[in-house]
Structure formats: structure tokens, C-alpha cells
Backbone bond lengths (Angstrom), bond angles and torsions (degrees), N, CA, C in turn:
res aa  C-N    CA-C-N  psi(-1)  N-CA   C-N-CA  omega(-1)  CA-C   N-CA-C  phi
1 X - - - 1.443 - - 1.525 111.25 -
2 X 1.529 131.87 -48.27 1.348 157.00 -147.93 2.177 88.01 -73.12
3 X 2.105 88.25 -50.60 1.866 89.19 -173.89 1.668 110.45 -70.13
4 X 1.600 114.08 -7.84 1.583 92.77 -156.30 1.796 91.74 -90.41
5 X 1.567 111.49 -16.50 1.217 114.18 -163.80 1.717 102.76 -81.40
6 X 1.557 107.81 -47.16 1.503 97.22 149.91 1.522 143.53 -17.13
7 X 1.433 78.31 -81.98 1.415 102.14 169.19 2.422 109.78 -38.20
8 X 1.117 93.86 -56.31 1.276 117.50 -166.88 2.132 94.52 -55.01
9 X 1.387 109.85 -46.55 1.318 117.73 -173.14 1.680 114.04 -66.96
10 X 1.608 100.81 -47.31 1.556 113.63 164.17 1.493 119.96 -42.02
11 X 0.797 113.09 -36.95 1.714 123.18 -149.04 1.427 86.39 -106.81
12 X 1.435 152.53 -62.96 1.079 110.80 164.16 1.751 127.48 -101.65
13 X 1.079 121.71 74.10 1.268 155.15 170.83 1.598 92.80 -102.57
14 X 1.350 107.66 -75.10 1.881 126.12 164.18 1.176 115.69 -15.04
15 X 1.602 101.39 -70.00 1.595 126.36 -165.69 1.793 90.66 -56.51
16 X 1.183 120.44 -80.40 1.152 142.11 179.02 1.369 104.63 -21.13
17 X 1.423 142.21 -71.47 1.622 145.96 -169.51 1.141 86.96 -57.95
18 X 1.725 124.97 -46.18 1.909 103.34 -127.54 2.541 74.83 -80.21
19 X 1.440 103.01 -44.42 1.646 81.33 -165.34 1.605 114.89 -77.55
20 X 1.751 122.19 4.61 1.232 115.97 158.22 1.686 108.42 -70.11
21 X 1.308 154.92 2.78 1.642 161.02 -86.40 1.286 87.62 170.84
22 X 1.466 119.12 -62.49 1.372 113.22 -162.37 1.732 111.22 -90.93
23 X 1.631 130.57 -11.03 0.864 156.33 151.56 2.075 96.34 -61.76
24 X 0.906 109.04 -78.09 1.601 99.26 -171.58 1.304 111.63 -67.43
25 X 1.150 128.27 4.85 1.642 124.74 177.72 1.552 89.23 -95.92
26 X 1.075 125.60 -8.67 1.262 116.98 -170.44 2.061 115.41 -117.78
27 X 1.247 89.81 0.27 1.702 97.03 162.61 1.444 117.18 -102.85
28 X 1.252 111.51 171.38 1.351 116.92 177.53 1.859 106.88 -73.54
29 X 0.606 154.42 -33.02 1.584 167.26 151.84 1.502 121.82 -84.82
30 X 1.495 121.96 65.39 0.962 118.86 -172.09 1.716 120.83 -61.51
31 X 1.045 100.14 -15.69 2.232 116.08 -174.52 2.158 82.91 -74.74
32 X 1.397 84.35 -80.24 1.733 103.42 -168.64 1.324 95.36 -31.69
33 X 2.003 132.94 -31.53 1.734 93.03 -154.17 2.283 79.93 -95.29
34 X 1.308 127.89 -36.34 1.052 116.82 178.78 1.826 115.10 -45.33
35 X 1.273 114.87 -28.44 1.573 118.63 -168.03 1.763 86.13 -68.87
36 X 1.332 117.37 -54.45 1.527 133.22 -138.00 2.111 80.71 -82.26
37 X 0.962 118.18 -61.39 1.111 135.02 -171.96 2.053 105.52 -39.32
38 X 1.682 104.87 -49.43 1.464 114.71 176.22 1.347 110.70 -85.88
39 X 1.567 111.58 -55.98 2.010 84.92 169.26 1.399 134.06 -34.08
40 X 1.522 112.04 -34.11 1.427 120.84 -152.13 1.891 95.86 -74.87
41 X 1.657 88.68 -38.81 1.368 106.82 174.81 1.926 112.59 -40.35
42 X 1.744 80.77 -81.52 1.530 90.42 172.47 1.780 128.82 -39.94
43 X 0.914 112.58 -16.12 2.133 128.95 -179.26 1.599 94.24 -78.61
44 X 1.296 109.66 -54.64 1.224 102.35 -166.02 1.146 124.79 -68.02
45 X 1.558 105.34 -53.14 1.832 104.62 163.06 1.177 124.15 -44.55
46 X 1.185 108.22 -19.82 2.067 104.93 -177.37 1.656 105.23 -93.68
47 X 1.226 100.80 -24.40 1.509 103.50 -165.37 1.782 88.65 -81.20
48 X 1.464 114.03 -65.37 1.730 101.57 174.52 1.374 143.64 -46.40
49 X 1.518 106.76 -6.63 1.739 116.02 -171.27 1.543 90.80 -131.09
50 X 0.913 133.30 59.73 1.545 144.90 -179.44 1.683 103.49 -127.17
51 X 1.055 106.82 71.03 1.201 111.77 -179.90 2.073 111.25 -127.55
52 X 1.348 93.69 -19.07 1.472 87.75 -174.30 1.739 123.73 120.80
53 X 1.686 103.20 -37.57 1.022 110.88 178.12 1.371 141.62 -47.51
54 X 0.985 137.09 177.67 1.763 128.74 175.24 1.688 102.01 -109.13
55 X 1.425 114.15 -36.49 1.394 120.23 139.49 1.727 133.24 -28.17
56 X 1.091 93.72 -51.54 1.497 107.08 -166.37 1.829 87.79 -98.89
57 X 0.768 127.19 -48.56 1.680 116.32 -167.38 1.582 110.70 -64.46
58 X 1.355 113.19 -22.59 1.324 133.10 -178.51 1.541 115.62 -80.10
59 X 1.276 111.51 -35.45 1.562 118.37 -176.88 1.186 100.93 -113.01
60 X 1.756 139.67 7.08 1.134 117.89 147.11 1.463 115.80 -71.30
61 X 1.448 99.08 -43.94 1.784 117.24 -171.78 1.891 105.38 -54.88
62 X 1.349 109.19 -18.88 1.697 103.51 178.07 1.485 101.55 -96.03
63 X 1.269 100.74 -41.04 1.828 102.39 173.62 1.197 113.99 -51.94
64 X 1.420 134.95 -53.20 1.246 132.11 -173.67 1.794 118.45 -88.98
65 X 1.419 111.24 9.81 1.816 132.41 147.87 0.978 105.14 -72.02
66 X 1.851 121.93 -65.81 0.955 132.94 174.34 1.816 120.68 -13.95
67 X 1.302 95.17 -65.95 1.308 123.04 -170.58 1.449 124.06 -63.24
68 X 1.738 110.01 -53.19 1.235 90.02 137.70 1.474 154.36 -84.92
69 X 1.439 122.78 -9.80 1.746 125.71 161.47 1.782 96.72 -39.23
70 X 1.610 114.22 -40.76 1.559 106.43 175.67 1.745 137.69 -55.32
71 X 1.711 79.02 -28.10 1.723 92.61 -167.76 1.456 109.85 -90.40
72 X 1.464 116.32 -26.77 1.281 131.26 165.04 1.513 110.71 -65.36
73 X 1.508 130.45 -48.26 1.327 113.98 168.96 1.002 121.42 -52.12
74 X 1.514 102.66 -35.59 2.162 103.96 177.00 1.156 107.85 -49.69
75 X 1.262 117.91 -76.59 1.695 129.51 -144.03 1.834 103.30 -45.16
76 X 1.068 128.09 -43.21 1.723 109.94 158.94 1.375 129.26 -45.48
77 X 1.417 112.27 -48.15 1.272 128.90 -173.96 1.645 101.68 -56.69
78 X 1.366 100.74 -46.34 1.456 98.29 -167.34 1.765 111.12 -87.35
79 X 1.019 113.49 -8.11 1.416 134.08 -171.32 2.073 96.84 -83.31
80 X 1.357 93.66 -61.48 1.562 87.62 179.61 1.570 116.36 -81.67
81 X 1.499 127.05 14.00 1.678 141.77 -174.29 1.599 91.21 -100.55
82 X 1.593 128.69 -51.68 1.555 130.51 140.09 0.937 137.99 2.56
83 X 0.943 107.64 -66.80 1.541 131.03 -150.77 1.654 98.24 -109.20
84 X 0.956 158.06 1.73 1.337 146.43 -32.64 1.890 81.65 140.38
């Protein structure tokens, strides 16, 4: 059960980059709309787990690692979609 939900998170993790990629291949500033696209990200997670907790301060702080280990996998992807 634990792998299919994995599995389930991976896959759109995927989904997620490849149409944030296919969304910035398609603006005039493809960097600016991914930057604009992950801050907005990052606001929200802080703004939703703002509760105080040691719980919540803890799983924002991995959520928002999370988030970037994501943005760092991008920036190649989108670098060689560029260049491209």
C-alpha cells in the first residue's frame, strides 16, 4: 500500500514539472514564470501550516526542502527545453 502511494506521489511530481515546463515554454520568460510559479508555491505552504505547531513547523520546513530539491531538478530540464 505505503509503494503504490509512493509510486502515486512520483508520478505526479512528473506530471507536475513536465506541465509547469510546458506552461513556461509557453511564456515570454520562461525562468521568471517557473521562479513566480514556486514562490507562489512556497507562500502558500507557509501561509497553510501557520498554526504554531512543532508538527506543523516541521512539515512545513520539509515541505518547503521538498519544494526546492523540485525546482533544482527543473532548472536543467528547462534549461535543455531552451536551448531546444
Amino acid at each position: 500500500m505505503l509503494s503504490h502511494a509512493i509510486t502515486a506521489i512520483r508520478v505526479n511530481e512528473q506530471l507536475i514539472c513536465r506541465l509547469l515546463q510546458w506552461a513556461a515554454a509557453h511564456s515570454q520568460d520562461p525562468h521568471a514564470f517557473i521562479e513566480s510559479a514556486l514562490e507562489a508555491a512556497r507562500s502558500d505552504i507557509r501561509r497553510s501550516t501557520d498554526d504554531g505547531s512543532t508538527n506543523s513547523a516541521i512539515a512545513t520546513g520539509e515541505a518547503l526542502e521538498y519544494l526546492d530539491d523540485l525546482a533544482n531538478e527543473m532548472k536543467p530540464r528547462l534549461s535543455k527545453s531552451n536551448s531546444q
